[in-house]
C-alpha positions in Angstrom: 0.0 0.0 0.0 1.4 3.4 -1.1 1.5 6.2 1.5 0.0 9.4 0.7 1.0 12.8 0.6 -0.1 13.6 4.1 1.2 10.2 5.7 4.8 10.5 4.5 6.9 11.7 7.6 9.1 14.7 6.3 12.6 14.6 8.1 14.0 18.2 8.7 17.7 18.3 8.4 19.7 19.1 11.3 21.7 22.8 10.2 25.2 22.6 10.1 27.2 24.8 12.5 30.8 25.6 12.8 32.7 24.0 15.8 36.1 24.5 17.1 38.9 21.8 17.4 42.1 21.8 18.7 44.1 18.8 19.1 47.6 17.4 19.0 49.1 14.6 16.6 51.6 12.7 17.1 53.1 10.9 14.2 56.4 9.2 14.4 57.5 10.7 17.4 56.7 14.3 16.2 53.8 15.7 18.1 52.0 18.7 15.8 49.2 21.4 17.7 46.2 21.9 15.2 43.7 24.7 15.5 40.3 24.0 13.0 37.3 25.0 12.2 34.8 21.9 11.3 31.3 22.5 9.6 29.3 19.8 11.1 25.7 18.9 12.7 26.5 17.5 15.8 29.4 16.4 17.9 29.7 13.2 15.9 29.5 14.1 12.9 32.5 16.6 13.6 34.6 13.7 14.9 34.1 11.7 11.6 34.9 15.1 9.8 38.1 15.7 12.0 39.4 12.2 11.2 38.6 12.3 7.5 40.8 15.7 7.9 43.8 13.3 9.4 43.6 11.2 6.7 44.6 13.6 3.9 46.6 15.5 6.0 48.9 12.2 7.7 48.2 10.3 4.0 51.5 8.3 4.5 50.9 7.5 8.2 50.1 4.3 9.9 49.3 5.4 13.3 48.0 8.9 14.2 47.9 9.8 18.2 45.3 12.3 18.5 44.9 14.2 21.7 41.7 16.7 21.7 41.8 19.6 23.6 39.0 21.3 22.8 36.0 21.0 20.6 33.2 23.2 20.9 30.5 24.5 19.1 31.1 28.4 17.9 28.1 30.5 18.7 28.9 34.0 18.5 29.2 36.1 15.4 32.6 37.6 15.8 32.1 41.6 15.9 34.3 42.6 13.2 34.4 45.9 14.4 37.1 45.0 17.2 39.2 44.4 14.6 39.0 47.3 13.0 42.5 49.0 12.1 44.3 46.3 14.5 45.4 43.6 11.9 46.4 44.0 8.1 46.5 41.3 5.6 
């Protein structure tokens, strides 16, 4: 039996936001601080993002050691006018 227009359950997707990781990795002995920003829905999905990220960054690595110190979701609009005269491409 075929649903009907009104019976078919409509999924909203979940918007993406930007979050904020910083991590180290240590790869052959050399340990490397990383500051990124990660378009993703939820806290999940940004961890799958963030290793997809090590992968083509650490292509020829075997092991990656990955310590996270921060990952948060960004929720203010910077105020560009703080900025304003202070730094110069």
């Amino acid at each position: 039996m075929t649903n009907t227009w009104e019976d078919v359950a409509w999924k909203e997707e979940t918007p993406r936001r930007e979050w904020v990781v910083e991590y180290y990795a240590k790869v052959n002995g050399k340990s490397t601080h990383h500051l990124t920003v990660i378009r993703g829905e939820d806290m999940d999905d940004v961890q799958r993002l963030l290793m997809r990220e090590l992968r083509s960054t650490y292509v020829e690595a075997h092991e990656i050691k990955v310590t996270i110190l921060r990952m948060e979701e960004i929720e203010k609009e910077p105020n560009a006018s703080l900025f304003t005269g202070s730094f110069r491409p």
